[in-house]
Backbone bond lengths (Angstrom), bond angles and torsions (degrees), N, CA, C in turn:
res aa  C-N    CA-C-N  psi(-1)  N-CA   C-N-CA  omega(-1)  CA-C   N-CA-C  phi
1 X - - - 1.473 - - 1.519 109.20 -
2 X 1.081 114.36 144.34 1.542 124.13 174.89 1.193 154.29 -65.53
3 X 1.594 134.40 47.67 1.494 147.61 -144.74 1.476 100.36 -6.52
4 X 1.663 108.64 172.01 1.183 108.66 169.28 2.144 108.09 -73.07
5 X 1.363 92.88 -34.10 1.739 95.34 -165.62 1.601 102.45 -65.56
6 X 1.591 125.36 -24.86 1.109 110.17 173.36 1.340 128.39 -95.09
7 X 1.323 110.30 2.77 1.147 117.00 -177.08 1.841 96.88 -100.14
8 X 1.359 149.43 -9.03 1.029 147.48 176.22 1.637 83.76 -87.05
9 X 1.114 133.81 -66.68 1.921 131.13 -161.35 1.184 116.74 -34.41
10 X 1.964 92.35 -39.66 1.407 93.02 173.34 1.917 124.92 -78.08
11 X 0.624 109.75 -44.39 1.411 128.79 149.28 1.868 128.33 14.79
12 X 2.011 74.78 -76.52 1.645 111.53 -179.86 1.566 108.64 -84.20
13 X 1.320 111.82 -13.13 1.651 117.10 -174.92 1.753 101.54 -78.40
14 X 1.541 105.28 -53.70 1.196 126.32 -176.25 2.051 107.33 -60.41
15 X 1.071 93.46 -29.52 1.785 86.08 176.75 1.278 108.90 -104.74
16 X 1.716 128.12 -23.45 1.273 95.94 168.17 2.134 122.99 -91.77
17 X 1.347 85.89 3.29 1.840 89.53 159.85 1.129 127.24 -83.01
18 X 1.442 118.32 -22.36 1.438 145.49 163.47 2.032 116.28 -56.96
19 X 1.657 99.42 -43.26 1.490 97.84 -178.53 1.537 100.35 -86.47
20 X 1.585 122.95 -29.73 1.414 111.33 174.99 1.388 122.49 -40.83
21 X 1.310 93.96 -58.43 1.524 104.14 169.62 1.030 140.30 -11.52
22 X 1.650 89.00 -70.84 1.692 97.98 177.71 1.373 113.36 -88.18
23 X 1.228 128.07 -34.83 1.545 127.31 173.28 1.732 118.36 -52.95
24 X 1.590 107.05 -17.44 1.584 104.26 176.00 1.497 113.66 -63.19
25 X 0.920 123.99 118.01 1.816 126.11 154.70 1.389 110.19 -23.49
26 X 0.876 97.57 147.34 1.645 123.20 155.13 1.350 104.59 -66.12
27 X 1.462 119.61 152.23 1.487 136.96 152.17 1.454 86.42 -65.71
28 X 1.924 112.20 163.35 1.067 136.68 175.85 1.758 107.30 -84.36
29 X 1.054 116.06 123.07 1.281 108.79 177.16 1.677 105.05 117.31
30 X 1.573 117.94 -23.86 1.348 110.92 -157.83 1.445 117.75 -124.12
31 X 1.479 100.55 24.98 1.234 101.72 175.71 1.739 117.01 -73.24
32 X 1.267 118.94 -178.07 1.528 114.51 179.66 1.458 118.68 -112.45
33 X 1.172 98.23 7.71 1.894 105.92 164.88 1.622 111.84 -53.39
34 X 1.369 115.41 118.00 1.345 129.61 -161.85 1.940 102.84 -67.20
35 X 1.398 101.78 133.07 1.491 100.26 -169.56 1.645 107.93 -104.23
36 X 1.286 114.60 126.89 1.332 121.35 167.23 1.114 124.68 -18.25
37 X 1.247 120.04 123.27 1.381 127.99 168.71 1.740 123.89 -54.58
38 X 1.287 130.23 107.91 1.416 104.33 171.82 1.504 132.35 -60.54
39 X 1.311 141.03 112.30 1.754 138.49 -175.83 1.086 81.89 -58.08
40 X 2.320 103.00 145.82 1.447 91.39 133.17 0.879 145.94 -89.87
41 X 1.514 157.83 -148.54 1.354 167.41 157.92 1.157 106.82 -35.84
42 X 1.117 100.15 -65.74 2.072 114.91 -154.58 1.993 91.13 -115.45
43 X 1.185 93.79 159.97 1.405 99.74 176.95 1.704 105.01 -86.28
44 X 0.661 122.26 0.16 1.600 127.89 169.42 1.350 128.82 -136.62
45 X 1.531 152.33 -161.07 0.770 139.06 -107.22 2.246 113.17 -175.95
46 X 1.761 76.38 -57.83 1.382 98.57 178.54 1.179 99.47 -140.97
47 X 1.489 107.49 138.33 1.811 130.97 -176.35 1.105 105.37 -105.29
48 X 1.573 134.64 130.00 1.387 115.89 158.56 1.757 109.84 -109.62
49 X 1.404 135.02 166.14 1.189 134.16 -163.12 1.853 97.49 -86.16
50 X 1.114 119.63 153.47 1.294 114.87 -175.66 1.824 105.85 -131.57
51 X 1.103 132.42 149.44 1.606 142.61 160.46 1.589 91.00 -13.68
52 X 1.248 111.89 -88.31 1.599 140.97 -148.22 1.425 88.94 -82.86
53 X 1.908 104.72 147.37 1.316 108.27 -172.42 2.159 108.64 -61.33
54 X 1.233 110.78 133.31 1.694 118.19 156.38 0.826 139.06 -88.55
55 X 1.183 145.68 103.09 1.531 141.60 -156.60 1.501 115.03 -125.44
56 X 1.651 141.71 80.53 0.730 142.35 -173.14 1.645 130.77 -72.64
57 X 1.633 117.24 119.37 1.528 109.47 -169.05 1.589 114.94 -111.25
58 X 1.445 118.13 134.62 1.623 107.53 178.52 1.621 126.70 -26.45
59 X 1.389 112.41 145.36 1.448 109.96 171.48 1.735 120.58 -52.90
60 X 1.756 105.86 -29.64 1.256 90.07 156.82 1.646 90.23 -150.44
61 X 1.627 84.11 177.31 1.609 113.15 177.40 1.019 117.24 -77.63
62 X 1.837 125.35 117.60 1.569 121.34 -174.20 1.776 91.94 -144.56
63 X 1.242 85.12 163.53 1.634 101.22 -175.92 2.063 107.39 -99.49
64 X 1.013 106.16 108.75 1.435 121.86 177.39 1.614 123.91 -177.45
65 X 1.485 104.45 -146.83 1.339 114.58 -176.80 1.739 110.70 -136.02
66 X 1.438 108.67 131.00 1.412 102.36 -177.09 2.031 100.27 -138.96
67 X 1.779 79.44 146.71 1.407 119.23 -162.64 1.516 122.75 -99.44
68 X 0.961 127.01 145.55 1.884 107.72 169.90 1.468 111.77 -155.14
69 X 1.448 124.51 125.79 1.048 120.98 -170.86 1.849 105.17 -128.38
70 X 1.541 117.69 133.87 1.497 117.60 3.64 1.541 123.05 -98.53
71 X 1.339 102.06 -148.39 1.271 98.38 -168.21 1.846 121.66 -75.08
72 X 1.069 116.92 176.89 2.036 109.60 -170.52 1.360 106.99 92.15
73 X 1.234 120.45 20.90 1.756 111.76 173.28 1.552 93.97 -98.90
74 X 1.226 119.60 160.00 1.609 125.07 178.90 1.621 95.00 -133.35
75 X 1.892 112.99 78.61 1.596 154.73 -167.84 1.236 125.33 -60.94
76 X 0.994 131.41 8.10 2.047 117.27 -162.64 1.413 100.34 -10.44
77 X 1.274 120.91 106.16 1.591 108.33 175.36 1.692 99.47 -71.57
78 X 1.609 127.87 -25.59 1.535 104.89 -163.73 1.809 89.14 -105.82
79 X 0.530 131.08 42.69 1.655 132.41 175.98 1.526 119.56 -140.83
80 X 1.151 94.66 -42.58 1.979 113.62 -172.80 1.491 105.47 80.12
81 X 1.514 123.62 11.60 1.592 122.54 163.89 1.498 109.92 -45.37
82 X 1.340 114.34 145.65 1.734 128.24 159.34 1.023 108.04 -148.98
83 X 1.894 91.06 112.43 1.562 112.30 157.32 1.542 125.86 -45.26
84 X 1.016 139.57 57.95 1.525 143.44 -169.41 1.338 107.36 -25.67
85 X 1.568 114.39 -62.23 1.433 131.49 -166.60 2.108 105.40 -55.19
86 X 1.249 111.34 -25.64 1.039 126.82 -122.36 1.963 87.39 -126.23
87 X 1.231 108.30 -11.70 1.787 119.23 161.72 1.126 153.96 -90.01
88 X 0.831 147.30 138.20 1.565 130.30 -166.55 1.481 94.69 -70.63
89 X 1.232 126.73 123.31 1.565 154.53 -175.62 1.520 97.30 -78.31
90 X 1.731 105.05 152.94 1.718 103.87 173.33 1.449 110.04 81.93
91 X 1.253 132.49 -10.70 1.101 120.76 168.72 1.484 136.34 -103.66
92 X 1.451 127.88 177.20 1.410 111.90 171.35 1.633 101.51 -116.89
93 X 1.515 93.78 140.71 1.770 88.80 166.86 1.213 123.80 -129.90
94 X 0.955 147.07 168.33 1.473 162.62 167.57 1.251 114.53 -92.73
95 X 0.910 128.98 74.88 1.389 133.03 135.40 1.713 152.41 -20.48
96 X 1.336 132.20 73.27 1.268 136.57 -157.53 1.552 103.97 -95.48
97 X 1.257 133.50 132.30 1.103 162.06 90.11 1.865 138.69 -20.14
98 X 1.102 109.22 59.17 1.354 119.89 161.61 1.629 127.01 -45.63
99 X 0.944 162.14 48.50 1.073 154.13 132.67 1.649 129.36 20.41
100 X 1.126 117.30 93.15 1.600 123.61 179.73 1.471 110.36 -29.00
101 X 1.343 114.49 126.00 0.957 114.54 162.37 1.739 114.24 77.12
102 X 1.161 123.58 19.24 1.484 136.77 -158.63 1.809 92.56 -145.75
103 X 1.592 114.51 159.22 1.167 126.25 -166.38 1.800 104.89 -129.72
104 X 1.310 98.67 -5.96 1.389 107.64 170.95 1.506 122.46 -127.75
105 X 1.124 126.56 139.70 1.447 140.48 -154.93 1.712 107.17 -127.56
106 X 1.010 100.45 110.55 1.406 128.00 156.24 1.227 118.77 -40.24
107 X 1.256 133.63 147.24 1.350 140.82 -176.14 1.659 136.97 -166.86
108 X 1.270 111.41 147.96 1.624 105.17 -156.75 1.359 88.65 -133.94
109 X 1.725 144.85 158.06 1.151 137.23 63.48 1.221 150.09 7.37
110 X 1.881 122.31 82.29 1.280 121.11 155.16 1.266 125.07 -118.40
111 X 1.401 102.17 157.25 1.905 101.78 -178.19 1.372 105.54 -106.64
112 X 1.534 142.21 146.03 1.379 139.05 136.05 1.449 125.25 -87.42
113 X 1.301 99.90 96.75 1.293 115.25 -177.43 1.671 127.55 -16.33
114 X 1.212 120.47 139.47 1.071 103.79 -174.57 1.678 112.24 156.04
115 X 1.131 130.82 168.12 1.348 114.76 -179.70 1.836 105.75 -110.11
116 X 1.464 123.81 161.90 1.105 146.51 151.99 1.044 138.84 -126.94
117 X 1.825 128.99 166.71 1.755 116.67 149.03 0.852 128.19 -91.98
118 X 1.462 131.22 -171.78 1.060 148.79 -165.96 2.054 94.29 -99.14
119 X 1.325 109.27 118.80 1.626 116.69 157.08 1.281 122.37 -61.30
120 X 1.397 125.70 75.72 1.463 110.69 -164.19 1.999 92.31 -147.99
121 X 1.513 117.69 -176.96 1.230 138.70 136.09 0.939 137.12 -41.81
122 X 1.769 165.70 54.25 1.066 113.45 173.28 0.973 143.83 -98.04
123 X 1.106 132.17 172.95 1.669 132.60 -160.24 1.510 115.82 -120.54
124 X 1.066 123.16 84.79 1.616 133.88 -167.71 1.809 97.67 -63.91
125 X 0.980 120.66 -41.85 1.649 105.19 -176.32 1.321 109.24 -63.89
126 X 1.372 129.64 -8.45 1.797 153.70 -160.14 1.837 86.04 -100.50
127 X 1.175 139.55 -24.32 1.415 133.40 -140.64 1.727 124.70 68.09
128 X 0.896 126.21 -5.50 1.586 141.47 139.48 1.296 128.05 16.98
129 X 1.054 124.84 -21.09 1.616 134.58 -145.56 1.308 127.54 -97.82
130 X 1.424 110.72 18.94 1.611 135.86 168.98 1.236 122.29 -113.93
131 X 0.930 111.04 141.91 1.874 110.96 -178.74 1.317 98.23 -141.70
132 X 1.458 109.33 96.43 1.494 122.31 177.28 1.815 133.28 -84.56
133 X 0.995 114.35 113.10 1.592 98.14 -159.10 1.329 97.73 -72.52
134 X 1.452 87.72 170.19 1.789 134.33 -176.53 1.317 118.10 -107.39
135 X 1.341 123.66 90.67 1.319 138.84 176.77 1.525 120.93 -72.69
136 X 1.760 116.53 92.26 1.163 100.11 175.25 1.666 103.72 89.04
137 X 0.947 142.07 8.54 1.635 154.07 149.95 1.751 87.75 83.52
138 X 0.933 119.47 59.85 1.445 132.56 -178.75 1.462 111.92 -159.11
139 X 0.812 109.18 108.86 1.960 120.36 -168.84 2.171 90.71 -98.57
140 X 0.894 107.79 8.93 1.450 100.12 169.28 1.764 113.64 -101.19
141 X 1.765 110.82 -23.28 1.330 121.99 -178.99 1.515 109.31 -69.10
142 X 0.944 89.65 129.75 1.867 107.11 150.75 1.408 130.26 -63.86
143 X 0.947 132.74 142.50 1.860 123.26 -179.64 1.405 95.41 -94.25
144 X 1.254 100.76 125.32 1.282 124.35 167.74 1.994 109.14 -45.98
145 X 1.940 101.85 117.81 1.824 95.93 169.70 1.276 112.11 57.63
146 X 1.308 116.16 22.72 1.636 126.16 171.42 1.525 104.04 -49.19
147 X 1.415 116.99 138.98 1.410 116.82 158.70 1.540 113.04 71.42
148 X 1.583 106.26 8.18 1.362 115.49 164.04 1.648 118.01 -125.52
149 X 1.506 110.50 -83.21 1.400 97.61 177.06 1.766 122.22 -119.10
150 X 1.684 86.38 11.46 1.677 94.43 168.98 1.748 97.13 -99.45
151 X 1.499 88.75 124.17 1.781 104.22 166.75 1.522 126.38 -124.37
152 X 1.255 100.86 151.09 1.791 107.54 -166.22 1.287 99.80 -111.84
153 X 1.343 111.18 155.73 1.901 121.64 168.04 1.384 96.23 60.01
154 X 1.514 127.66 69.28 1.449 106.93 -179.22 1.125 126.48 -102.41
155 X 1.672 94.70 1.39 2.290 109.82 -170.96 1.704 71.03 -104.94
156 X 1.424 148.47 -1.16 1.282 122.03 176.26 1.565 115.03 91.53
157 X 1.290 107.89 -7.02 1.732 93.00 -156.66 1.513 110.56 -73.22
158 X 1.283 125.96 -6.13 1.421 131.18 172.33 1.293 108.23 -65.79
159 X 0.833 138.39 -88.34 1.894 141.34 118.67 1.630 89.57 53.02
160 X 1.336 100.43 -97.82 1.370 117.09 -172.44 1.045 128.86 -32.24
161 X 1.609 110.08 -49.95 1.483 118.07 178.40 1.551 115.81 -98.75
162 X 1.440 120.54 36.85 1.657 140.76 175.56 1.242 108.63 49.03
163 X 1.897 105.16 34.57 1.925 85.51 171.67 1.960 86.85 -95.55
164 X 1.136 112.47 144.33 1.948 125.55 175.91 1.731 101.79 -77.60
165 X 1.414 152.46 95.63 0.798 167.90 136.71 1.744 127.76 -75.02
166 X 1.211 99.09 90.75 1.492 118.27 177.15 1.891 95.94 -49.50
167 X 1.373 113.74 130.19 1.573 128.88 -160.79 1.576 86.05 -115.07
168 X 1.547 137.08 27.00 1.617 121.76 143.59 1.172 123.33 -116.00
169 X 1.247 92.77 -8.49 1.785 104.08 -176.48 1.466 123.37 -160.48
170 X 1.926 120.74 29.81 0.994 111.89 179.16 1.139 138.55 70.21
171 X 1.259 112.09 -13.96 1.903 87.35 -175.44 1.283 98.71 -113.18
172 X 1.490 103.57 172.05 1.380 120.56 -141.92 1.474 110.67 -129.52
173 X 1.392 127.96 109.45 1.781 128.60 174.09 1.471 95.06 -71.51
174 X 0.960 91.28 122.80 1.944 126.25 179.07 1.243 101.42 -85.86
175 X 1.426 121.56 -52.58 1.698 132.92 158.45 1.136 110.08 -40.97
176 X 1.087 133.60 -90.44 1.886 138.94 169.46 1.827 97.18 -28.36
177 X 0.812 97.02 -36.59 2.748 90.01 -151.97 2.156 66.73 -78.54
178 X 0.919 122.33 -64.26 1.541 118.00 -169.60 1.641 116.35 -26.06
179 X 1.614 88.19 -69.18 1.595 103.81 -174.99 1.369 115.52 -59.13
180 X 1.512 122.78 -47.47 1.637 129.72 154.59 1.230 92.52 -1.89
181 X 2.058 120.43 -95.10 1.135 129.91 -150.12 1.553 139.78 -26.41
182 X 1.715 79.95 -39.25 2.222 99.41 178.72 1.579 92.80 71.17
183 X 1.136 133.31 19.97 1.753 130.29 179.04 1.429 117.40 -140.12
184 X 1.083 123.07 148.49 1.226 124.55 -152.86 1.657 96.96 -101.89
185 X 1.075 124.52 -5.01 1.700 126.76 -157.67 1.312 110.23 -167.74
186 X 1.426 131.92 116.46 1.226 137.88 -176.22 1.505 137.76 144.61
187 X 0.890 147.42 -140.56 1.666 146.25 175.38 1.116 103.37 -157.59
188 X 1.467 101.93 138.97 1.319 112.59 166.57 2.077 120.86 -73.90
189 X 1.009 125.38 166.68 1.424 108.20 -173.85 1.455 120.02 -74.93
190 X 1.274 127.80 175.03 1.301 127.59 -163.86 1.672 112.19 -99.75
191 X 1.437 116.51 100.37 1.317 97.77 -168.48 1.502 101.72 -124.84
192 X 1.336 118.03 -176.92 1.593 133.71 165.14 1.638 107.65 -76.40
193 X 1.709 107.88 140.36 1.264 83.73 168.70 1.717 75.95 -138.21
194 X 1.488 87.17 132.79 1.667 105.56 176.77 1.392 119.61 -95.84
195 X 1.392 111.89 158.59 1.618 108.59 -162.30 1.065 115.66 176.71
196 X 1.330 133.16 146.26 1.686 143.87 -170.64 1.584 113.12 -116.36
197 X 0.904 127.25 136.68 1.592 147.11 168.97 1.661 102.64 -103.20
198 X 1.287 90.04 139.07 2.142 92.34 175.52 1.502 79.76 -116.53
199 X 1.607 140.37 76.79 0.988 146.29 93.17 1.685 142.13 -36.10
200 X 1.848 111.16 -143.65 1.445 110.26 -179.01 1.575 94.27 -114.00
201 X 1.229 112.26 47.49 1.839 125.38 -173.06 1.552 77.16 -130.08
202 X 1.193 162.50 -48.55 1.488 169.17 -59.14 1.525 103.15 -48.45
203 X 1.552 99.62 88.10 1.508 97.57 -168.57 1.630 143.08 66.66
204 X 1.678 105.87 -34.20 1.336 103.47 166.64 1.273 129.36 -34.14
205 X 0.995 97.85 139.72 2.151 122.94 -165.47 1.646 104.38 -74.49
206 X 1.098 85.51 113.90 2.265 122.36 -157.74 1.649 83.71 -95.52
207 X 1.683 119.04 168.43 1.190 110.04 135.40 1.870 99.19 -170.63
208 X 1.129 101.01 154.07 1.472 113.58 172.67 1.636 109.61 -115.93
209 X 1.453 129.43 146.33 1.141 165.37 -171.08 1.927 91.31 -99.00
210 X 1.472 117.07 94.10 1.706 123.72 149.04 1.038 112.47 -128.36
211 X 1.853 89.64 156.57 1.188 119.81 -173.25 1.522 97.72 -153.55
212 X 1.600 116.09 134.01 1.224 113.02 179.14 1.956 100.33 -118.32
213 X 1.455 118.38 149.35 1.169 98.95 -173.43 2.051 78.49 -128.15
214 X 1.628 101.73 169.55 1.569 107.60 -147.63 1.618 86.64 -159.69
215 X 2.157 109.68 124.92 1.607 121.22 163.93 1.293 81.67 -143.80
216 X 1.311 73.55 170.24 1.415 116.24 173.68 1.409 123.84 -54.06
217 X 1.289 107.53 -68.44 1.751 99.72 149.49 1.330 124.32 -157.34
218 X 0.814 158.42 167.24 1.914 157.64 -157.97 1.393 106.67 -19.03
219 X 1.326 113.36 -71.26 1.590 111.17 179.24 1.058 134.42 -14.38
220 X 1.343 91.98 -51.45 1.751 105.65 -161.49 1.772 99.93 -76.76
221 X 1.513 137.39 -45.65 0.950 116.57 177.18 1.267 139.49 -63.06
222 X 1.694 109.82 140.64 1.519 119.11 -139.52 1.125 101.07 -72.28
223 X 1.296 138.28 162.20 1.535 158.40 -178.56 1.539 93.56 -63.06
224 X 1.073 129.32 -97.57 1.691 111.88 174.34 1.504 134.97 -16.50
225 X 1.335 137.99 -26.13 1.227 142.05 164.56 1.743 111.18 -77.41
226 X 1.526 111.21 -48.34 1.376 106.78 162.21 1.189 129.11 -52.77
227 X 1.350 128.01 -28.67 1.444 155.76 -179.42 1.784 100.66 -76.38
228 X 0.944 118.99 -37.94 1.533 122.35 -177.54 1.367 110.10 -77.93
229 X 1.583 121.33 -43.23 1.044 124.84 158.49 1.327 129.88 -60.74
230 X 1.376 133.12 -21.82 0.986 130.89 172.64 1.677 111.21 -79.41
231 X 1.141 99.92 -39.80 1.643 109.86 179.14 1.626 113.52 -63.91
232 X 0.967 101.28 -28.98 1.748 111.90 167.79 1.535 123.91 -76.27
233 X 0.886 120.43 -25.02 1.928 141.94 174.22 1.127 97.15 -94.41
234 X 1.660 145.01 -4.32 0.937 132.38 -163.29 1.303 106.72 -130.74
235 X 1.120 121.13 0.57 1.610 139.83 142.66 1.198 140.46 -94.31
236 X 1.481 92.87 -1.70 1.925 105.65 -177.47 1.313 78.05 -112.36
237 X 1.549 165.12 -65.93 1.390 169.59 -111.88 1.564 92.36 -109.12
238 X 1.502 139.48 -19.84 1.202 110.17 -147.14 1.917 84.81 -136.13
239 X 1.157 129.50 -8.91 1.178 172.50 -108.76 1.954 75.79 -120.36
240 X 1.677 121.66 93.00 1.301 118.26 166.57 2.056 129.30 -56.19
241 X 1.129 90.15 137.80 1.508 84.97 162.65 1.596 140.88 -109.44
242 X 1.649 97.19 16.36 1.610 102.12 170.70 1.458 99.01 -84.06
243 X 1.479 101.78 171.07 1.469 114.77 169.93 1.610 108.14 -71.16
244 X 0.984 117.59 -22.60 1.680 137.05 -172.93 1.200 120.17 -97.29
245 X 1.294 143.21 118.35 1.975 137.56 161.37 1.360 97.11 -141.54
246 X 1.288 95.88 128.78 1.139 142.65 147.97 1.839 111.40 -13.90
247 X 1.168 108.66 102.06 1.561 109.58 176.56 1.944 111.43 -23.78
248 X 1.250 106.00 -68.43 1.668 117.09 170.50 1.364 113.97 -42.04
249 X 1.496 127.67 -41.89 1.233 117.61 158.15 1.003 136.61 -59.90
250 X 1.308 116.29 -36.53 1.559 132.74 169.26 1.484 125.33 -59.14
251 X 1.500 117.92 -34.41 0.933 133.31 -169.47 1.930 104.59 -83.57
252 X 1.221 116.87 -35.19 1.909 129.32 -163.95 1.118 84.89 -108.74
253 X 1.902 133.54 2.14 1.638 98.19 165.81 1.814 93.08 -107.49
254 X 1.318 112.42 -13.38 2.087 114.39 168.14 1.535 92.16 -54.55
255 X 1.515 111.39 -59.71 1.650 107.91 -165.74 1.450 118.64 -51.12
256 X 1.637 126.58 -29.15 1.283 112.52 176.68 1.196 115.98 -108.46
257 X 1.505 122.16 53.13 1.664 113.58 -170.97 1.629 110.96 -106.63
258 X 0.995 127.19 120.77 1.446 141.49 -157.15 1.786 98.16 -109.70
259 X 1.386 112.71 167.05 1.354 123.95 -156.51 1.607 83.24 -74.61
260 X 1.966 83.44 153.38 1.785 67.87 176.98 1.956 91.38 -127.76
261 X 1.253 126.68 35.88 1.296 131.10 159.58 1.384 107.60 -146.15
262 X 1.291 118.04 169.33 1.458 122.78 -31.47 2.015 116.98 -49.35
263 X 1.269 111.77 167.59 1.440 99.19 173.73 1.296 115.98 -84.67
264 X 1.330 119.89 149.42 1.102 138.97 177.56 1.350 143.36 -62.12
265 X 1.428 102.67 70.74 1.783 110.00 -151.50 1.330 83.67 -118.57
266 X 1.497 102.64 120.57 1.232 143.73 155.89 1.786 136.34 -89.42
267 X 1.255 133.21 130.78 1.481 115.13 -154.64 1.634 91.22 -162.18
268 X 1.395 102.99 129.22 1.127 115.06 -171.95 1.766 95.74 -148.25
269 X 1.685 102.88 153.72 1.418 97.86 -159.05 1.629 102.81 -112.35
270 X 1.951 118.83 0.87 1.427 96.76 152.38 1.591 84.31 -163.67
């Protein structure tokens, strides 16, 4: 059993390890004072194109310079206005916010609704031979009323120029738009393909700019188209995720921004 004197030692050990405790500082950085939320830009998120002109303005009014990468945004650089109607649809952009007199720029994520493809290869001797759109820069979405009263290619011009485009839901036999051609090497022409969503656009008349180009097999495609593709992966891959970058960042991701229509469908037959 435990004297009284050792049972007080213990006692005084236990309370003055107890006040250390709490009297130690914090590390810098780790306190639990709740940290501001960053706003974004725009009070929303996703734009859809509407009948009547849309003109979208920041959640608030600030004095600077604003940026958007990639290219197809329709920008007020001194306002932060976006022409919605007036963008290449289907994509996502990044949005920068410069701030007068500040060295760091703020930044948001928005999409203009709309569908796209995928920038890639495909390789038909691989089984390849679909090119499925991208609703909304999200290849996990569904198109809204597909195969009912949302329709694609509706002036036809896909049609016309032998790319095969299923008119309920976009996607496209790469096999069929190939064989169309009767040529072993080349692109088909560059057209509009117009089209409605029974989305929060309510049908208003959408359209994307394709062109699919088609060899024989890897080789043959030209050093510039590979180059486009790389420049395109290299803005979605490099593409920050703080609310914040760095002026220098901002500036070397403007420097590598490559066209961002038509998409980059590539088709090769082994």
């Amino acid at each position: 059993m435990l004297n009284r004197t050792t049972f007080l030692l213990l006692i005084g050990t236990l309370c003055m390890l107890t006040a250390c405790k709490k009297d130690k500082p914090a590390k810098p950085g780790t306190d639990n004072k709740p940290v501001d939320q960053v706003k974004p830009l725009y009070a929303d998120s996703v734009f859809y194109v509407q009948n009547a002109d849309y003109t979208v303005m920041p959640a608030k009014t600030q004095t600077g310079t604003y940026t958007a990468i990639p290219d197809g945004l329709e920008l007020d650089t001194k306002t932060g206005a976006i022409d919605v109607n007036e963008s290449e649809t289907g994509l996502k952009y990044r949005v920068s916010f410069m701030p007068s007199g500040s060295s760091t720029a703020q930044t948001s994520n928005i999409i203009i609704s709309g569908i796209n493809y995928a920038d890639k290869i495909y390789n038909l001797a691989h089984g390849d031979s679909i090119a499925d759109p991208i609703y909304n820069a999200d290849a996990r979405l569904a198109i809204p009323d597909a195969n009912k009263s949302t329709v694609f290619d509706e002036k036809g011009g896909c049609k016309k120029a032998g790319i095969i485009i299923n008119k309920g839901n976009a996607v496209i036999n790469l096999a069929q738009s190939v064989r169309s051609q009767g040529i072993d090497t080349g692109a088909t022409e560059e057209v509009r393909m117009e089209y409605r969503i029974n989305d929060k656009s309510k049908l208003s008349i959408n359209e994307l700019r394709v062109k699919i180009y088609f060899y024989r097999n890897v080789s043959e495609i030209p050093e510039y188209l590979t180059e486009l593709l790389n420049e395109r992966k290299k803005i979605i891959l490099t593409a920050p995720t703080s609310p914040f970058m760095p002026a220098s960042l901002k500036m070397m991701a403007r420097g590598r921004v490559a066209g961002s229509r038509p998409p980059c469908v590539i088709v090769v037959s082994r």
